[in-house]
Rosetta silent file (secondary structure, phi, psi, omega in degrees, C-alpha in Angstrom):
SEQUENCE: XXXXXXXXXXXXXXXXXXXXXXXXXXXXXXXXXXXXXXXXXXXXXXXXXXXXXXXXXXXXXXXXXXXXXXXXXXXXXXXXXXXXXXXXXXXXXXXXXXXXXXXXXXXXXXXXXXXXXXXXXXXXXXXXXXXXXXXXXXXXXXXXXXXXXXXXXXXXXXXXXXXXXXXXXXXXXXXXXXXXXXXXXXXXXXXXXXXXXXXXXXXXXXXXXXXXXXXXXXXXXXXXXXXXXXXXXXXXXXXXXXXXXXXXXXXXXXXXXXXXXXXXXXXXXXXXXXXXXXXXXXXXXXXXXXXXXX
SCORE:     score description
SCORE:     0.000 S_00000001
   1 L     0.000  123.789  160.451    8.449   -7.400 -112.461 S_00000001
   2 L  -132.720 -167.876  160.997    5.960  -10.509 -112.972 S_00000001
   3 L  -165.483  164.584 -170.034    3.051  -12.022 -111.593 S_00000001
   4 L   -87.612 -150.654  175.913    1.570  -15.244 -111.131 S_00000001
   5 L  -122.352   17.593  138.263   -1.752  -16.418 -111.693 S_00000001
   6 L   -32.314  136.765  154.625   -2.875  -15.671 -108.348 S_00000001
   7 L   -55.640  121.729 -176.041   -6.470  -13.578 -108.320 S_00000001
   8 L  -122.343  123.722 -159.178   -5.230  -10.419 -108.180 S_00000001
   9 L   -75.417  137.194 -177.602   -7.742   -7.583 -106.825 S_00000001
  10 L  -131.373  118.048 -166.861   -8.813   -5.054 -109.478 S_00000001
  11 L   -73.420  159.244  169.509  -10.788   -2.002 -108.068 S_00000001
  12 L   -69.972  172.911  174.048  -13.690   -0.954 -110.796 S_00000001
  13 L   -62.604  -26.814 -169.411  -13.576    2.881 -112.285 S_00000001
  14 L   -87.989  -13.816  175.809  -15.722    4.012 -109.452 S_00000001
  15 L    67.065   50.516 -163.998  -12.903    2.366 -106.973 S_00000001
  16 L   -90.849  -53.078 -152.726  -16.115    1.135 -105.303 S_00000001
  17 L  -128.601  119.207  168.272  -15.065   -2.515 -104.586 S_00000001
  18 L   -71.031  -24.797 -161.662  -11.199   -4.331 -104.437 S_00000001
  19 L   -88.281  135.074 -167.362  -13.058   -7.571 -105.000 S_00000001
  20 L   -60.616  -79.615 -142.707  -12.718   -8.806 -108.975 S_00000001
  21 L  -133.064  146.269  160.688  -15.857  -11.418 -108.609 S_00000001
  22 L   -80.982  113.458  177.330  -18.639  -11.685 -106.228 S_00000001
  23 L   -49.337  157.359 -164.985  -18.282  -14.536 -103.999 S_00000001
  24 L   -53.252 -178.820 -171.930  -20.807  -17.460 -105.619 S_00000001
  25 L  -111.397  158.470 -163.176  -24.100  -17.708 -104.762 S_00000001
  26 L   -78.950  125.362  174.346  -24.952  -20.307 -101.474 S_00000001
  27 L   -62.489  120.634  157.781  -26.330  -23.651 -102.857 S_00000001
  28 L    -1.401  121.143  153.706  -30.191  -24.491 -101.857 S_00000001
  29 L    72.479    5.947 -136.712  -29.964  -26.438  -98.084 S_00000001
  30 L   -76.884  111.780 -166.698  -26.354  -26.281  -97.913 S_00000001
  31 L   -84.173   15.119  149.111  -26.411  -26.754  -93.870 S_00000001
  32 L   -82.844   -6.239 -169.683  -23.176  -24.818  -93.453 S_00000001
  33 E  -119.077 -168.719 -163.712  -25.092  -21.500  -94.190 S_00000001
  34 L  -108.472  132.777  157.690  -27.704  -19.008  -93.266 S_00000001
  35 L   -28.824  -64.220  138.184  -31.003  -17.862  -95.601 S_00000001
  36 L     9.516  -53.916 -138.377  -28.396  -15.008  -95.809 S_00000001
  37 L    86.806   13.539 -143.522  -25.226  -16.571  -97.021 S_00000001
  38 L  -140.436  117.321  165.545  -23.953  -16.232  -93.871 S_00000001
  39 E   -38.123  116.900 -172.060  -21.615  -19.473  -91.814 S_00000001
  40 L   -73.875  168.212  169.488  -24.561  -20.843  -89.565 S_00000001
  41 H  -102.777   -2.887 -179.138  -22.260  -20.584  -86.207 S_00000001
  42 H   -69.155  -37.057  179.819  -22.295  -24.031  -84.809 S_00000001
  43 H   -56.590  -76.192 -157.077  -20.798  -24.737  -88.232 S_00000001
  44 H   -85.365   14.794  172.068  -18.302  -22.465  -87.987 S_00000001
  45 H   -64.889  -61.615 -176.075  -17.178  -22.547  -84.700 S_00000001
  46 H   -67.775  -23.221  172.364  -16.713  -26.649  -84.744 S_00000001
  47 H   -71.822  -69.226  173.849  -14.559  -25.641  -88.069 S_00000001
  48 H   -12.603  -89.482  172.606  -13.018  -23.412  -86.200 S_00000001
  49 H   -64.210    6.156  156.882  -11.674  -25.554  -83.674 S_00000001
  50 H   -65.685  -56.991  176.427  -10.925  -28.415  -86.450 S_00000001
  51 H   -35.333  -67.838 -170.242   -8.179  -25.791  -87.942 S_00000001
  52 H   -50.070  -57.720 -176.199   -6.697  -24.783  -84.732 S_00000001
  53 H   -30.730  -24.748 -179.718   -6.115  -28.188  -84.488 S_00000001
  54 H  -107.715   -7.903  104.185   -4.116  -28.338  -87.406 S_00000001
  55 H   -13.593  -52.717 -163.341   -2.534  -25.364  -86.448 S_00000001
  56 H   -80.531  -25.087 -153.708   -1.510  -26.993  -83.528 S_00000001
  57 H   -94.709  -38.507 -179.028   -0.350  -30.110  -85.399 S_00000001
  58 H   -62.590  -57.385 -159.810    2.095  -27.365  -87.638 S_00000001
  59 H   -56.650  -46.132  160.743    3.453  -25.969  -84.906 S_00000001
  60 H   -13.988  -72.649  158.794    4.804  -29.507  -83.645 S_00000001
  61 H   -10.149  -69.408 -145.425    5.785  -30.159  -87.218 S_00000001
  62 H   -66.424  -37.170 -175.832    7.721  -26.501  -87.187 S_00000001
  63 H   -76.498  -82.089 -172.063    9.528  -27.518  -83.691 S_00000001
  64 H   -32.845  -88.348 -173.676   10.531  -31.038  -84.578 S_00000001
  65 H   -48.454  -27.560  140.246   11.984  -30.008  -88.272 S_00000001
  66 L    95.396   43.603 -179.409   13.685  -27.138  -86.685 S_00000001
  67 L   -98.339  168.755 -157.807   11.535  -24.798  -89.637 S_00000001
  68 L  -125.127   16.438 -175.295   11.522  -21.183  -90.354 S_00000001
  69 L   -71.052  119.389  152.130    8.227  -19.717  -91.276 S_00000001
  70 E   -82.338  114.054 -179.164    7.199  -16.549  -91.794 S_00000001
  71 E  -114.810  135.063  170.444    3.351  -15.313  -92.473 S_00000001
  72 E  -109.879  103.360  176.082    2.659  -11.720  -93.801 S_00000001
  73 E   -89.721  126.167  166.473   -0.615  -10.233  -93.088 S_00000001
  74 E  -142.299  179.557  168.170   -1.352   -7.095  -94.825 S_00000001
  75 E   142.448 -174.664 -165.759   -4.536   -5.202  -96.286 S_00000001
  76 L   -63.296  137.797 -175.516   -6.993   -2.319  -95.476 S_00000001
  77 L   -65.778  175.893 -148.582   -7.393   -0.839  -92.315 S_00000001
  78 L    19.285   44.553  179.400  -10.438   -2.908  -90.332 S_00000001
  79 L   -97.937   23.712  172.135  -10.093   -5.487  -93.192 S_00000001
  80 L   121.369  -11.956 -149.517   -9.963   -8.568  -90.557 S_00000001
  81 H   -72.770  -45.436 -173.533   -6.505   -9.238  -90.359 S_00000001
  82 H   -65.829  -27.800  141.707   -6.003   -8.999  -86.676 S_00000001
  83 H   -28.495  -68.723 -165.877   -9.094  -11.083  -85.931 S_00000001
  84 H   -61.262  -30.972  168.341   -7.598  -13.917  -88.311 S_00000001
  85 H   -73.937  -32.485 -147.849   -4.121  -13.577  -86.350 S_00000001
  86 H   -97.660    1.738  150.417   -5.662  -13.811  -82.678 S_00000001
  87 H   -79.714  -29.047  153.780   -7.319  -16.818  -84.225 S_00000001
  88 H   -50.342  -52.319 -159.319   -4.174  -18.500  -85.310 S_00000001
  89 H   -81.231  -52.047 -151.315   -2.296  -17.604  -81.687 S_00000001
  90 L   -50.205  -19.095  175.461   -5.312  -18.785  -79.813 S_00000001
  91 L  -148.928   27.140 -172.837   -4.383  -21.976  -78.784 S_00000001
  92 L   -91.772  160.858  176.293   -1.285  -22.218  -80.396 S_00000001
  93 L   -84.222   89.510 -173.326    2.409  -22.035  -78.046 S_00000001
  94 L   -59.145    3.894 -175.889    3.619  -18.439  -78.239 S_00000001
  95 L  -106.865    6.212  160.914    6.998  -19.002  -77.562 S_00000001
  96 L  -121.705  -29.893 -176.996    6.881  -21.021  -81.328 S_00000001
  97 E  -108.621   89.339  141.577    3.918  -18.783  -83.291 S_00000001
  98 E   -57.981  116.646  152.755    4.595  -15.015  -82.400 S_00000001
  99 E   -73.356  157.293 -165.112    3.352  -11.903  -83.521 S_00000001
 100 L  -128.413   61.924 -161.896    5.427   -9.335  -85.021 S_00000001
 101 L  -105.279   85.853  170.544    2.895   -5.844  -84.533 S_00000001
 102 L   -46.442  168.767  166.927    6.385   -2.875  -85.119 S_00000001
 103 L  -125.904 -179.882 -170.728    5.320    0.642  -84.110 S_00000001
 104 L   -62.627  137.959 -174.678    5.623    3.874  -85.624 S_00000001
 105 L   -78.742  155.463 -159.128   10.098    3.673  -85.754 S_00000001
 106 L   -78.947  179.467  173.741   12.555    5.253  -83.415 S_00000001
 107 L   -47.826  -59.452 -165.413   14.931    8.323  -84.693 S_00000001
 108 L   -71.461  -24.245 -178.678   17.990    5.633  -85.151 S_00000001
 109 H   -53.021  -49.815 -174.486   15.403    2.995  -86.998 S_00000001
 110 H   -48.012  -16.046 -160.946   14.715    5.692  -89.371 S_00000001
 111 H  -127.946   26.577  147.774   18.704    5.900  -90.287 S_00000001
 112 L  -115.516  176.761  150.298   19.215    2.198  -91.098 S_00000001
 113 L   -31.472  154.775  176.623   18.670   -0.182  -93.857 S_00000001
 114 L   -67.310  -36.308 -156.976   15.005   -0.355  -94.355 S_00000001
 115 L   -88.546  -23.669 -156.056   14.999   -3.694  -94.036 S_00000001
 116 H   -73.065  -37.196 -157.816   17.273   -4.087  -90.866 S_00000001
 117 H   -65.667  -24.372 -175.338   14.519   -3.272  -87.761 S_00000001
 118 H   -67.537  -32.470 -165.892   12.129   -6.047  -89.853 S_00000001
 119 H   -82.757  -16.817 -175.474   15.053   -8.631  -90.008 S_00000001
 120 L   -85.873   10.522 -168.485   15.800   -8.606  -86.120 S_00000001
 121 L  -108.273  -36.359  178.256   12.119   -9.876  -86.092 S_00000001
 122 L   -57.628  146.410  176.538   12.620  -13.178  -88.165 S_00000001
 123 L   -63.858  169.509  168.886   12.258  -16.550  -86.774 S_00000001
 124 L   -74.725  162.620  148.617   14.982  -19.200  -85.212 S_00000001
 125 L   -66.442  163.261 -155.104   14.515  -22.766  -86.302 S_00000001
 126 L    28.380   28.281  141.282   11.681  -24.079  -84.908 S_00000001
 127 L  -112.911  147.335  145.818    9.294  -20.573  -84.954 S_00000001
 128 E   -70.050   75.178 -175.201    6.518  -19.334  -86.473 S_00000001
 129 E   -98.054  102.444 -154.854    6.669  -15.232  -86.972 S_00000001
 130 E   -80.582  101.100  172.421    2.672  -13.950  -87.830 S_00000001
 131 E   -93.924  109.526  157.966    3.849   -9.917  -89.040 S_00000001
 132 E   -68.625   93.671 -154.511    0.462   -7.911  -88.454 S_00000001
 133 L    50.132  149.629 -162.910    2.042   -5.414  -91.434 S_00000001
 134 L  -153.689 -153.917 -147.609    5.396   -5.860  -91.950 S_00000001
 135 H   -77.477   -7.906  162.539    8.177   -4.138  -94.165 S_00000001
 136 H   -51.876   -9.205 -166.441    5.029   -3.619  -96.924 S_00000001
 137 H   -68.060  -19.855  158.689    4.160   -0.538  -94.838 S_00000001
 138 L   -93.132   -4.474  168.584    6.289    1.280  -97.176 S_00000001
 139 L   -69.155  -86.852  157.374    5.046    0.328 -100.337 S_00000001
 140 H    -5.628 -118.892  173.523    1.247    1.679  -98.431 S_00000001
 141 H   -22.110  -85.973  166.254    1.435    4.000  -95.899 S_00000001
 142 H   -24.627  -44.750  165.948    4.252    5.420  -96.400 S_00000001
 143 H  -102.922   -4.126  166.669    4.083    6.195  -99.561 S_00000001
 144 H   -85.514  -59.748 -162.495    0.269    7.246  -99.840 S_00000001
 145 L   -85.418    1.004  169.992    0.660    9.458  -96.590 S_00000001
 146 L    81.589   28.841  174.381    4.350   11.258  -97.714 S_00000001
 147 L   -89.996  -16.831 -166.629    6.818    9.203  -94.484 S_00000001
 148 L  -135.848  162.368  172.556    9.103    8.450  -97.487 S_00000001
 149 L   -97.564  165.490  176.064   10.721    9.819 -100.260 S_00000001
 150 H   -30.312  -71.740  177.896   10.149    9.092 -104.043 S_00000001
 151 H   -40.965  -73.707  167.534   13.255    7.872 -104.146 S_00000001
 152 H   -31.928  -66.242  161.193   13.167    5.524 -100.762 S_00000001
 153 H     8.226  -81.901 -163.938    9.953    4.569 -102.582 S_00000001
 154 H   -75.005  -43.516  166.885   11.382    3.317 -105.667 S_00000001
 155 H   -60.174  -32.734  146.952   14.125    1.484 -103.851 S_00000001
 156 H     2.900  -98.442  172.506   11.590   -0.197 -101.961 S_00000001
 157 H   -19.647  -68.607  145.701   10.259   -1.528 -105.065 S_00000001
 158 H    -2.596  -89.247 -163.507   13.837   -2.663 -106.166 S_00000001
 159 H   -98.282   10.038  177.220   15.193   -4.181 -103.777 S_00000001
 160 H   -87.674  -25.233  167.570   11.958   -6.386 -101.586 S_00000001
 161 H   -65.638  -57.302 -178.204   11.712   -9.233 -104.339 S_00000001
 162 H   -65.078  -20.366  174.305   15.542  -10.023 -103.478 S_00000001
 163 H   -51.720  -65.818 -150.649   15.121   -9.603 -100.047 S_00000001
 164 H   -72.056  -53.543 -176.648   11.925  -11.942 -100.282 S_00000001
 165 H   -76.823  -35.716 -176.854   13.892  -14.912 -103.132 S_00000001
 166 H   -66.436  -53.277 -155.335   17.229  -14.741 -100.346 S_00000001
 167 H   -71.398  -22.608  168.128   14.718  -15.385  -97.365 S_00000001
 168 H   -74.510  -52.078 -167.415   12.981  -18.533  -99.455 S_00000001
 169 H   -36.992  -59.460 -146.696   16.617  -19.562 -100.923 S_00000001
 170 L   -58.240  -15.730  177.655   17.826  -19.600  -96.944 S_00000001
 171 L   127.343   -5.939 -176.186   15.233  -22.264  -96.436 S_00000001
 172 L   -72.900  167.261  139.240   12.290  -19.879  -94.758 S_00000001
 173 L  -111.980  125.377 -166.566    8.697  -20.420  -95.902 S_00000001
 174 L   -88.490  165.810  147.800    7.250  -17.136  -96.871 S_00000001
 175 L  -176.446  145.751 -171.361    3.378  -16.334  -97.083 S_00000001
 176 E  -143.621  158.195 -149.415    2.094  -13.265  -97.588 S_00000001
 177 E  -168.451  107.348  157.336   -1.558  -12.637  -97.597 S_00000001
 178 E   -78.424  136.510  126.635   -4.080   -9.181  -98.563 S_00000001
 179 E  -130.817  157.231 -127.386   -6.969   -8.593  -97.534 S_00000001
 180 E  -110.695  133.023  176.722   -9.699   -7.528  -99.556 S_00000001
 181 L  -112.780  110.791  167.312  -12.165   -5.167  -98.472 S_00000001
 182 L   -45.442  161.781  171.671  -15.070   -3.173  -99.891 S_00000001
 183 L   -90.852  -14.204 -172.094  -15.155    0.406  -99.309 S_00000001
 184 L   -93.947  -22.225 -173.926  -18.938    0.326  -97.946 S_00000001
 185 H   -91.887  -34.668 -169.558  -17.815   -2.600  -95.743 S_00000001
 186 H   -69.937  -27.253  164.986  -14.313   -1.326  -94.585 S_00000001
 187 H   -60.710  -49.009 -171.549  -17.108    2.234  -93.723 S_00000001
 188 H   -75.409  -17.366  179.481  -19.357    0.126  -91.672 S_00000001
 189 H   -88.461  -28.691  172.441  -16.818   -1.328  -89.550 S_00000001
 190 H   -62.414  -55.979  152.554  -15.370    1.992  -88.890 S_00000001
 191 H    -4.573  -63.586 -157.196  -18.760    3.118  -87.764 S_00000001
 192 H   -95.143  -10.513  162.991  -19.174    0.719  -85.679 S_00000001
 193 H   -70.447  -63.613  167.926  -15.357    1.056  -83.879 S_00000001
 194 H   -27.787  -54.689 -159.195  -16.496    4.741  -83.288 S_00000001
 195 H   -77.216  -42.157 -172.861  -19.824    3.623  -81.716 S_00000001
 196 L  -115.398  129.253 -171.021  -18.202    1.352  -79.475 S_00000001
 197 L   -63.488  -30.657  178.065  -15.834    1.826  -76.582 S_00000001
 198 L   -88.217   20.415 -176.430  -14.143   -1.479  -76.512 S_00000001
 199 L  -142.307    8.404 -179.588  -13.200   -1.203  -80.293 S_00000001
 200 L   -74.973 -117.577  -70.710  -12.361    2.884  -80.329 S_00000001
 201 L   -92.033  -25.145  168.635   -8.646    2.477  -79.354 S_00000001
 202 L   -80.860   12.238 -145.800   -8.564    0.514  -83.404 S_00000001
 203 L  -132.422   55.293  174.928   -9.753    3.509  -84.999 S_00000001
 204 L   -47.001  138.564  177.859   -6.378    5.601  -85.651 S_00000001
 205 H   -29.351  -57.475  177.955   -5.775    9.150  -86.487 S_00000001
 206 H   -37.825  -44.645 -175.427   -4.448    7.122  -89.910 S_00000001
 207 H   -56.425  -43.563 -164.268   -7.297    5.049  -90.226 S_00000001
 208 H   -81.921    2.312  159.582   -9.768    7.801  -90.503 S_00000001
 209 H   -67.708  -26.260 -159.158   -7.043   10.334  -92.732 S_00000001
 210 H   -93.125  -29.610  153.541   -6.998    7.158  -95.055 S_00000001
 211 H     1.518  -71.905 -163.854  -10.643    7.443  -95.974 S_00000001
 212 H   -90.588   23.297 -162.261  -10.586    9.975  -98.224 S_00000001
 213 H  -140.097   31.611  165.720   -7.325    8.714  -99.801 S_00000001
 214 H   -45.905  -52.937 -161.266   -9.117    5.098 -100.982 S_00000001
 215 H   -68.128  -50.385  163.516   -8.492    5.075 -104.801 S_00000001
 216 H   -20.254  -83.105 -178.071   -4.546    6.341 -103.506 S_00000001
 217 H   -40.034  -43.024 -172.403   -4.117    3.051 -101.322 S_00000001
 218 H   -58.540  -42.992 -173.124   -5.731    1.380 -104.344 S_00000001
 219 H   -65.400  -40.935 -170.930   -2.886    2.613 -106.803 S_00000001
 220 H   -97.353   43.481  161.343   -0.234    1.594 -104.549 S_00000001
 221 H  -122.276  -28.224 -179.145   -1.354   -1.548 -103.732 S_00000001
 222 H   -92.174   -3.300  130.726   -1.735   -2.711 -107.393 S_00000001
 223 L   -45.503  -65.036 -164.994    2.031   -1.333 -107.834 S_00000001
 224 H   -54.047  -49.344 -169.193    3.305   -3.009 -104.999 S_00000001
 225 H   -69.574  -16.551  161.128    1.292   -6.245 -106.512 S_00000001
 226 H   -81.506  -34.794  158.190    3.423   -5.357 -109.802 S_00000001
 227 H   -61.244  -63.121 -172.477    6.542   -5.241 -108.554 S_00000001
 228 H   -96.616   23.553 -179.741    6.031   -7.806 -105.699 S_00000001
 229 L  -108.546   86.286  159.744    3.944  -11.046 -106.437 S_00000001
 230 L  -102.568  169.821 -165.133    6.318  -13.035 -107.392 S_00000001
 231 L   -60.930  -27.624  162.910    6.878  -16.779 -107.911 S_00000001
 232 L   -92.636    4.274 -140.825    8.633  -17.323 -104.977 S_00000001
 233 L  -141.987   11.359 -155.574    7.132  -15.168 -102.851 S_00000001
 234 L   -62.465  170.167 -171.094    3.627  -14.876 -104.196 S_00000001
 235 L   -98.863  153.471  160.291    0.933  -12.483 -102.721 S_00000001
 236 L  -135.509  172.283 -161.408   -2.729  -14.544 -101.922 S_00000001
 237 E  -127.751  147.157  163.625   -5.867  -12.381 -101.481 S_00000001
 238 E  -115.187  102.826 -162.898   -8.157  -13.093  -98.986 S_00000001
 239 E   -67.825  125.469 -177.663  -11.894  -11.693  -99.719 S_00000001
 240 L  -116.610    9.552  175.782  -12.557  -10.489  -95.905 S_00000001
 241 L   -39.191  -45.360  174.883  -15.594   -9.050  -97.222 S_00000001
 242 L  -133.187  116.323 -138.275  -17.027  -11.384  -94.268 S_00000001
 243 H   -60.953  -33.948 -162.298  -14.785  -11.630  -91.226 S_00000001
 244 H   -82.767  -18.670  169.635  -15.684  -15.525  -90.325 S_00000001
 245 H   -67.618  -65.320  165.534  -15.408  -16.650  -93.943 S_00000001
 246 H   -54.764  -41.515  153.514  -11.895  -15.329  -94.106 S_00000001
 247 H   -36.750  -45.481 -179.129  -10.943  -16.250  -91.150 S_00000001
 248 H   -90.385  -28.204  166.763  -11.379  -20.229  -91.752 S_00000001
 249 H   -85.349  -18.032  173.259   -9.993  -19.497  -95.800 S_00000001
 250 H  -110.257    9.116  145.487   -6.701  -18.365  -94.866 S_00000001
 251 H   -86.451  -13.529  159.567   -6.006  -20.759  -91.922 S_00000001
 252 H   -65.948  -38.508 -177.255   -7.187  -23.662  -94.341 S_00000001
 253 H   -78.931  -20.347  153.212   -4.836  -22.119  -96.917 S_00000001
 254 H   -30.887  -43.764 -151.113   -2.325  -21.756  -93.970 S_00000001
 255 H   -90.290  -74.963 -162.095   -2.622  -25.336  -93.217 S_00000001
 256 H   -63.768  -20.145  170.833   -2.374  -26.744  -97.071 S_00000001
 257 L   -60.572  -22.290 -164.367    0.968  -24.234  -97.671 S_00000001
 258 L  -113.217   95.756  174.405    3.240  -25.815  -94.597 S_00000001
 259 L   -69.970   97.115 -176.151    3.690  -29.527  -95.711 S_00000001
 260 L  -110.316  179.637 -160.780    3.519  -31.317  -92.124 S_00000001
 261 L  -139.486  125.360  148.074    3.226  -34.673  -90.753 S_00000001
 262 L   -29.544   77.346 -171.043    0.693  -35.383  -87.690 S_00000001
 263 L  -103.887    2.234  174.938    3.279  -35.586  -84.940 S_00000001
 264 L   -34.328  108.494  169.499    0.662  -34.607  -82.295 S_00000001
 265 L   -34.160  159.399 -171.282    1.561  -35.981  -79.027 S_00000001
 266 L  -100.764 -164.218 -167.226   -1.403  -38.969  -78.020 S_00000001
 267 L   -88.588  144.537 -176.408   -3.074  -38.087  -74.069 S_00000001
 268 L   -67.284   63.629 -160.245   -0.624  -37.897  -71.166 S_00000001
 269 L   -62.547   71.038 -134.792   -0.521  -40.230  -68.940 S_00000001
 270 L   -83.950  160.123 -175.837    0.267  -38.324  -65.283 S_00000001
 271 L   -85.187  114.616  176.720    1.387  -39.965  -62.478 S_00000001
 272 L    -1.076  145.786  137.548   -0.309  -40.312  -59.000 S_00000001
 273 L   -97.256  164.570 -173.389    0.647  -37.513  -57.326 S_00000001
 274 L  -102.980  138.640 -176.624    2.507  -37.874  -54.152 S_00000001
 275 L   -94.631  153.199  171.138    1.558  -35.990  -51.109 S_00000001
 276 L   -86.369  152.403  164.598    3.977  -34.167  -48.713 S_00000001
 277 L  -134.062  143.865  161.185    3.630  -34.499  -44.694 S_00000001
 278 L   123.757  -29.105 -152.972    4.607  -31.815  -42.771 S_00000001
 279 L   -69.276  136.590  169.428    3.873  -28.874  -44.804 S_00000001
 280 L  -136.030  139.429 -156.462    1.668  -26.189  -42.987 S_00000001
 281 L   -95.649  126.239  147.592   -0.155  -23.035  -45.196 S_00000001
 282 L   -52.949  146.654 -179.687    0.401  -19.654  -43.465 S_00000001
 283 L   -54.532  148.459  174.834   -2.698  -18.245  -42.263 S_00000001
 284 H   -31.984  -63.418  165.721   -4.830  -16.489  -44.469 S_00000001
 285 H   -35.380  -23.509 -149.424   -4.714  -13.418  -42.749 S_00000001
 286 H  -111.191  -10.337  165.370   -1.139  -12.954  -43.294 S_00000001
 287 L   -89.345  145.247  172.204   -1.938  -12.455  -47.171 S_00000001
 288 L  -108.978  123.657 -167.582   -3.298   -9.727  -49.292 S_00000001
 289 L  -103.996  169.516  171.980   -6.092  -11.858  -51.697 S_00000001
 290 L   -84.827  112.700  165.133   -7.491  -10.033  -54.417 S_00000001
 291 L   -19.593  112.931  155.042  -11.090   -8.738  -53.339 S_00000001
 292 L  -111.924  126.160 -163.279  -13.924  -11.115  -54.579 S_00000001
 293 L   -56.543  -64.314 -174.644  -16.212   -8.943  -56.533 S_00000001
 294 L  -107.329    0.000    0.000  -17.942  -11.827  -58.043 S_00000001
């Protein structure tokens, strides 16, 4: 077991807060923020779209070098993560950056290696595979809610640093990424998934059993962070305390982890097009259009 000298989340005795330190306080005029503290939004929007750019510039990179990455999102339910992925994917080529979101596992999953249904998931050369939770779910879930045994548990524990130093040896680049949530903030978002119909369907039997079972999630997440932040592999924390702040710190720290070279095609130059003679459109009639509503 080690660990690096990553910030590594420490809940207080009341198990109030994951976050260590309070982010800083916003300098006087700073014209990215709000009286608040809060990312004015032109600012972070135009940031926004600077990243994806560089996002876009990786994936190139990822195709041309014929690279391997892997990114591991994990962390609290509502603490942001899925927000942070659909901002990576947004303008990115999905048939090189994928999500990896597993379900609950079939009868026969359950009766392999632990390890096997996650590995049939890893990228090719040239992709980029985002896992929204990945094979950490048993170090968590699993083992705060009783799907595993002690024993499964402990092998876990065991055996996921060699798993994690073979998949860097073969040449992958790992990142793995928490994120850190208050308990009054990770409340208010649940709240507000309840409240609203287009956000209910995130708001899982699990999430709301996992409530009452905070300081539990807490213990096995600072186990898991004993066993598994290691040097080649390390864990980075992402304070999601505020969804648009995290968002833009882990696709900047995305960005400076993948050492790439600007290989961005320049503007396209398309050709006249050439017209056809001859061609004649069946009538209209003879179609079924989609009704327009609007």
């Amino acid at each position: 077991m080690s660990k690096n000298n990553n910030e590594i989340e420490v809940e207080n005795d009341q198990g109030n807060s994951e976050n260590s330190q309070k982010p800083g306080t916003v300098p006087k005029m700073d014209y990215r923020y709000t009286k608040k503290g809060k990312l004015k939004k032109e600012f972070y929007e135009s940031e926004l779209l600077r990243l994806q750019e560089e996002m876009v510039k990786i994936q190139y990179w990822v195709k041309d070098q014929n690279l391997r990455v892997v990114i591991v999102f994990e962390g609290r339910d509502a603490a942001g993560k899925g927000g942070t992925i659909k901002r990576i994917t947004e303008r990115t080529n999905p048939r090189v950056v994928r999500t990896v979101a597993l379900g609950i596992p079939s009868d026969r999953e359950k009766n392999q290696w632990y390890f096997q249904r996650w590995v049939a998931h890893l990228p090719a050369g040239g992709e980029i595979a985002i896992f929204d939770r990945s094979w950490y779910t048993r170090a968590i879930t699993e083992n705060v809610m009783g799907f595993c045994t002690e024993e499964q548990y402990r092998e876990f524990l065991r055996s996921c640093p060699q798993f994690e130093r073979m998949l860097v040896r073969s040449g992958t680049i790992l990142l793995k990424y928490w994120f850190s949530v208050s308990d009054e903030e990770q409340e208010r978002r649940f709240q507000i998934r309840s409240k609203d119909p287009r956000r209910r369907w995130k708001l899982s039997p699990m999430d709301i059993e996992s409530r009452s079972k905070w300081e539990d999630y807490s213990r096995a997440k600072d186990r898991m962070f004993d066993y598994t932040d290691i040097k080649q592999a390390p864990w980075f924390v992402v304070n999601s305390e505020d969804k648009k702040k995290a968002r833009l710190n882990c696709l900047s720290h995305i960005i400076s982890a993948i050492p790439h070279e600007d290989i961005l095609p320049g503007p396209i130059d398309l050709p006249p097009v050439v017209k056809g003679t001859g061609y004649v459109r069946p009538p209209f009639d003879e179609q079924t259009f989609v009704p327009e509503v609007y």
